[in-house]
C-alpha positions, -999 to +999 in steps of 0.1 A: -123+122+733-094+119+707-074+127+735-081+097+754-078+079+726-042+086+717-031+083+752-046+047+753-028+047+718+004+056+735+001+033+764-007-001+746+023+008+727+047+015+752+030-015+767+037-038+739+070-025+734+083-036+765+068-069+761+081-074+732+115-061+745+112-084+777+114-113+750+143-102+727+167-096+758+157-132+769+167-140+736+202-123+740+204-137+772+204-169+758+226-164+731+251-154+751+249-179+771+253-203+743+285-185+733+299-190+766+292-225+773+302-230+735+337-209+746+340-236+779+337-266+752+362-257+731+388-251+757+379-282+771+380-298+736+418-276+729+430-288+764+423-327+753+440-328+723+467-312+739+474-337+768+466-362+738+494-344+715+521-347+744+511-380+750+517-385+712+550-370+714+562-388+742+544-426+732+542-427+693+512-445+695+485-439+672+454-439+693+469-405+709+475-394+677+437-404+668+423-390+701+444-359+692+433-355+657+394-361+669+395-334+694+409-306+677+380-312+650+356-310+682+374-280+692+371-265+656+333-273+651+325-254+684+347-226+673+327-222+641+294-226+661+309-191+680+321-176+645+285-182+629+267-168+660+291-140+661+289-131+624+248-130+623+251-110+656+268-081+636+252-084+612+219-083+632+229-050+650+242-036+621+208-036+603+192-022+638+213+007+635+211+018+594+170+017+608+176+034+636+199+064+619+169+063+595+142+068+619+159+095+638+166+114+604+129+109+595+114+120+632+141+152+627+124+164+593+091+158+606+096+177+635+109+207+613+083+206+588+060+210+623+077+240+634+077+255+598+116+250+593+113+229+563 
């Protein structure tokens, strides 16, 4: 009986593991996807200002100078957007991994204590 029991165990939580799993890589999907659309709006926003800044150069009027000015702060605030998603990425993964060394050095002294290593 306990052996039914800890494969039913096992397979709810392989189960809910990939469930769960199924939901984070959604969750990366969209984040990349975010950084890539926020990537496109920033060159988009960089290639503005700069028609606007040879317009400038070649006018001297100050509404290219103004349109100018505007779109390189657009440009900026989407290029923080990717620096902030970027940042709590790493930072993210590198939490993952300090658990992940730590759970691997855990399952490896458990399985020598088992085998009477330890």
């Amino acid at each position: 009986m306990r052996v039914i029991g800890r494969a039913i165990s096992e397979l709810v939580g392989v189960l809910t593991a990939g469930f769960i799993a199924f939901f984070v890589m959604l969750a990366y999907a969209a984040g990349l996807l975010l950084l890539l659309a926020c990537g496109f709006a920033c060159a988009g926003f960089l290639l503005v200002a700069l028609f606007s800044m040879v317009m400038w150069f070649f006018t001297g009027g100050t509404h290219a100078l103004h349109v100018m000015l505007g779109y390189f702060a657009y440009a900026g605030g989407t290029f923080s957007v990717i620096a902030a998603l970027s940042y709590y990425h790493r930072k993210f993964m590198d939490g993952m991994k300090v658990r992940q060394d730590q759970r691997i050095k855990h399952q490896l002294t458990s399985c020598l204590g088992l085998i009477g290593l330890r």
